[in-house]
Residue frames relative to the residue before (quaternion, step in Angstrom):
aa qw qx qy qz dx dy dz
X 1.0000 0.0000 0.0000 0.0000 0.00 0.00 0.00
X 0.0391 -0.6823 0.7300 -0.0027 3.82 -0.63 0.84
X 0.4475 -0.6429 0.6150 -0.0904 3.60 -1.61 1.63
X 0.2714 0.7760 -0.5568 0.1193 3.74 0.24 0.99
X 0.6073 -0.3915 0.5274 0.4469 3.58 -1.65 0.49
X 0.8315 0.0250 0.1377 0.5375 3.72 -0.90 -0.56
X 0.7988 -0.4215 0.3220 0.2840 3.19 -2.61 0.43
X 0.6176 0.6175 -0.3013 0.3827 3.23 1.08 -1.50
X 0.7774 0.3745 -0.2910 0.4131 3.63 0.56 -1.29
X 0.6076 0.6714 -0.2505 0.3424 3.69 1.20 -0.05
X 0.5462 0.5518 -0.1706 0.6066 2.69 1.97 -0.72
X 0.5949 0.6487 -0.0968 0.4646 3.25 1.08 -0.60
X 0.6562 0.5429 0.0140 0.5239 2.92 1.27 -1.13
X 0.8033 0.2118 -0.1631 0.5323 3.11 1.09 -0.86
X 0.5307 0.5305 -0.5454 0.3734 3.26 1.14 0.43
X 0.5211 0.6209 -0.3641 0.4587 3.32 1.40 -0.74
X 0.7410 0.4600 -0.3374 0.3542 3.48 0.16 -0.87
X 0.3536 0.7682 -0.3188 0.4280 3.35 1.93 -0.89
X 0.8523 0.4102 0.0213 0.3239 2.98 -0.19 -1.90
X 0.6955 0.4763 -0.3020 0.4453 3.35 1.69 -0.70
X 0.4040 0.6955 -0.3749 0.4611 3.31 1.98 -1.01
X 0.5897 0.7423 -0.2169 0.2329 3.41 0.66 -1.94
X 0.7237 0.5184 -0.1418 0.4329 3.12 1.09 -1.79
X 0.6672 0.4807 -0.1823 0.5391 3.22 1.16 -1.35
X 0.3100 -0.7285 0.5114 0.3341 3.91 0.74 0.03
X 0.5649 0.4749 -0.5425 0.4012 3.21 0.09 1.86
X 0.5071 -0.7013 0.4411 0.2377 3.46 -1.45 1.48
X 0.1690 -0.6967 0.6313 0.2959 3.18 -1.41 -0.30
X 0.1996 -0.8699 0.4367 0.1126 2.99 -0.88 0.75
X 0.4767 -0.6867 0.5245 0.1614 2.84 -0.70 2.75
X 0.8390 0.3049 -0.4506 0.0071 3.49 -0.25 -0.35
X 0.4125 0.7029 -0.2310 0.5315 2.86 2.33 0.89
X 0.6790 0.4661 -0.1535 0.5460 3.18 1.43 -0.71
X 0.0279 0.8033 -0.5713 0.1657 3.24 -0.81 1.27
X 0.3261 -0.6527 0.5964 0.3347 4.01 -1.13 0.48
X 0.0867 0.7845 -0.6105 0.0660 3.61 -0.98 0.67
X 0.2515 -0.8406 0.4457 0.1774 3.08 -0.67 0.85
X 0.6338 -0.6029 0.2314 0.4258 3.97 -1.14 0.29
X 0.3715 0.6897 -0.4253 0.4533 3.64 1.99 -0.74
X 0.9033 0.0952 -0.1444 0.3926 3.69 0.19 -1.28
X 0.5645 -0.7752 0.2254 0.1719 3.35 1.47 0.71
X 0.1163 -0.8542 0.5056 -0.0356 3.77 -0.60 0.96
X 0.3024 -0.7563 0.5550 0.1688 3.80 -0.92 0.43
X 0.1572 0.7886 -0.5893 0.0780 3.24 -0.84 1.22
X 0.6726 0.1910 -0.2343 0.6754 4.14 -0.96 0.56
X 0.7073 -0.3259 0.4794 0.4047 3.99 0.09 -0.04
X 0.5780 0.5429 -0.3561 0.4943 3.78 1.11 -0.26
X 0.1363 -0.7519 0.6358 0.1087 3.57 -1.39 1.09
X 0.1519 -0.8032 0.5686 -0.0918 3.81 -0.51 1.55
X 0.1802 0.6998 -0.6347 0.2737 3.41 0.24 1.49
X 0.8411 -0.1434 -0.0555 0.5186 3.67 -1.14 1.77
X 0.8856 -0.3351 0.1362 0.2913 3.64 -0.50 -0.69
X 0.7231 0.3938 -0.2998 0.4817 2.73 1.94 0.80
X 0.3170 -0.7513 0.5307 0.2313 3.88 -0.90 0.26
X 0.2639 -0.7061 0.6571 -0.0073 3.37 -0.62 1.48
X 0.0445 -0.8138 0.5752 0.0696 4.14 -0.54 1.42
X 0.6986 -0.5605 0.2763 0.3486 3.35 -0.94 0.71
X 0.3541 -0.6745 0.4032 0.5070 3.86 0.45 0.67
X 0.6329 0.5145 -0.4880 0.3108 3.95 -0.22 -0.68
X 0.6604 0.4135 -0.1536 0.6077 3.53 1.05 -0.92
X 0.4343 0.6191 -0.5250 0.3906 3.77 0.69 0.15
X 0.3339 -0.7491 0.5625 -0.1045 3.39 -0.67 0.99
X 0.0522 -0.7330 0.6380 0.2301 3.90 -0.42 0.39
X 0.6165 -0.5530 0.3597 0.4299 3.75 -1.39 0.86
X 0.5556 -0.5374 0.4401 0.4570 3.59 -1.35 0.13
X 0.7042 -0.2468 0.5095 0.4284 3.61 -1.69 -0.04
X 0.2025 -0.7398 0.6186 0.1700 3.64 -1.31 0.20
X 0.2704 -0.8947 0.3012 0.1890 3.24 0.69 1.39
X 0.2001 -0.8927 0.3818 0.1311 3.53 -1.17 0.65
X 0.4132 -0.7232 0.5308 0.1568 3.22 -0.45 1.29
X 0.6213 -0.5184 0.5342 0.2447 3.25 -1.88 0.83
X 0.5786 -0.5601 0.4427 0.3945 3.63 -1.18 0.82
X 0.4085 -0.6253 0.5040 0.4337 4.01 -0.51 0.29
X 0.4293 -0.5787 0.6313 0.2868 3.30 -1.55 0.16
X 0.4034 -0.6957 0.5158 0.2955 2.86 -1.55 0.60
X 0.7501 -0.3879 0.2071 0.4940 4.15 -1.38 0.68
X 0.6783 0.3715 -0.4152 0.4790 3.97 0.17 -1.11
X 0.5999 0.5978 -0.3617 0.3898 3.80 0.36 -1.25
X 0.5797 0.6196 -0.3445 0.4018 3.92 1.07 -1.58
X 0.7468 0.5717 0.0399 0.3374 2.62 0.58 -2.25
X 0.5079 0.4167 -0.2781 0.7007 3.93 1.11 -0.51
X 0.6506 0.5137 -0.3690 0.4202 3.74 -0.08 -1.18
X 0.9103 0.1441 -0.1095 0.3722 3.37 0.11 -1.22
X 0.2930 0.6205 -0.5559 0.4691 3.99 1.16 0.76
X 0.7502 0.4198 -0.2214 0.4603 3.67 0.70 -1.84
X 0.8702 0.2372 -0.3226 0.2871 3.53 0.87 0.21
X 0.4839 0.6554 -0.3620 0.4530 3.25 1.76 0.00
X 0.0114 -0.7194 0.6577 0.2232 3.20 -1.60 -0.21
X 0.6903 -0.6126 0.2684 0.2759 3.10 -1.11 1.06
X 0.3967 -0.7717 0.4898 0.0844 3.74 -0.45 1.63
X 0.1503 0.7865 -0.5931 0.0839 3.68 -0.49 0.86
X 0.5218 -0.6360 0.3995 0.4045 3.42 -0.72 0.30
X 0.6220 -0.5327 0.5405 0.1931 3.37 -1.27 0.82
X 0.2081 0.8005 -0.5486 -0.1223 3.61 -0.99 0.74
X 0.3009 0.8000 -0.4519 0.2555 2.95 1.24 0.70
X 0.6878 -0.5890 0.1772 0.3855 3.80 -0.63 1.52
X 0.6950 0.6096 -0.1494 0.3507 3.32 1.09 -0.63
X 0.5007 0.5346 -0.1678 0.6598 3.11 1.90 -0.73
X 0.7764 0.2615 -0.3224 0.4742 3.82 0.15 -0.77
X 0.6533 -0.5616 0.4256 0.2769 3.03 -2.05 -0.11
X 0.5129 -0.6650 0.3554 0.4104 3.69 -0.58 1.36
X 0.4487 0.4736 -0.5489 0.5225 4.29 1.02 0.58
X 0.8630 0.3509 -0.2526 0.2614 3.68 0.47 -0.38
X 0.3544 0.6214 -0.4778 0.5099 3.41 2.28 -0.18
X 0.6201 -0.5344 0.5384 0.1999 2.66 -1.76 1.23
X 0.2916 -0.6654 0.6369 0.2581 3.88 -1.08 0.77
X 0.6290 -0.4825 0.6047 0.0771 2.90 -2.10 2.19
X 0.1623 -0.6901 0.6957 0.1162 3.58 -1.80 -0.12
């Protein structure tokens, strides 16, 4: 589907696309391809797009998702209390297993 201002650039358009298809050894098929505009409306994917609206096949009709809701935010001291009482202080690990065999200490 190519989206042009007016007839002229559509035409246009599809000669280009023509010609690029062309390159790539592939047809288009004119007797599928047509310029149509949204005033008198066209069907594509099963979708009907006539002027400014899109009418979807009802099987495929979909209600919208939930707008999910998020917890009120906390404020910085609240953040900050919250996460002392549940963290625990994060240090790196130097146990032999944890580092890289360039940094284990060499055996004799």
């Amino acid at each position: 589907m190519l989206l042009c201002a007016n007839e002229e650039d559509a035409a246009a358009a599809l000669e280009l696309s023509d010609d690029l298809l062309e390159d790539l050894a592939l047809d288009l098929h004119r007797e599928k391809t047509e310029i149509r505009s949204f005033d008198l409306g066209f069907k594509f994917l099963g979708a009907l797009f006539v002027g400014d609206s899109i009418f979807l096949p009802f099987a495929n009709h979909k209600e919208p998702a939930a707008t999910p809701t998020l917890p009120s935010p906390l404020d910085l001291r609240t953040y900050l209390e919250l996460k002392a009482a549940t963290d625990t202080p994060c240090r790196p690990s130097t146990s032999p297993s944890r580092t890289r065999s360039s940094e284990r200490p060499a055996t004799a």
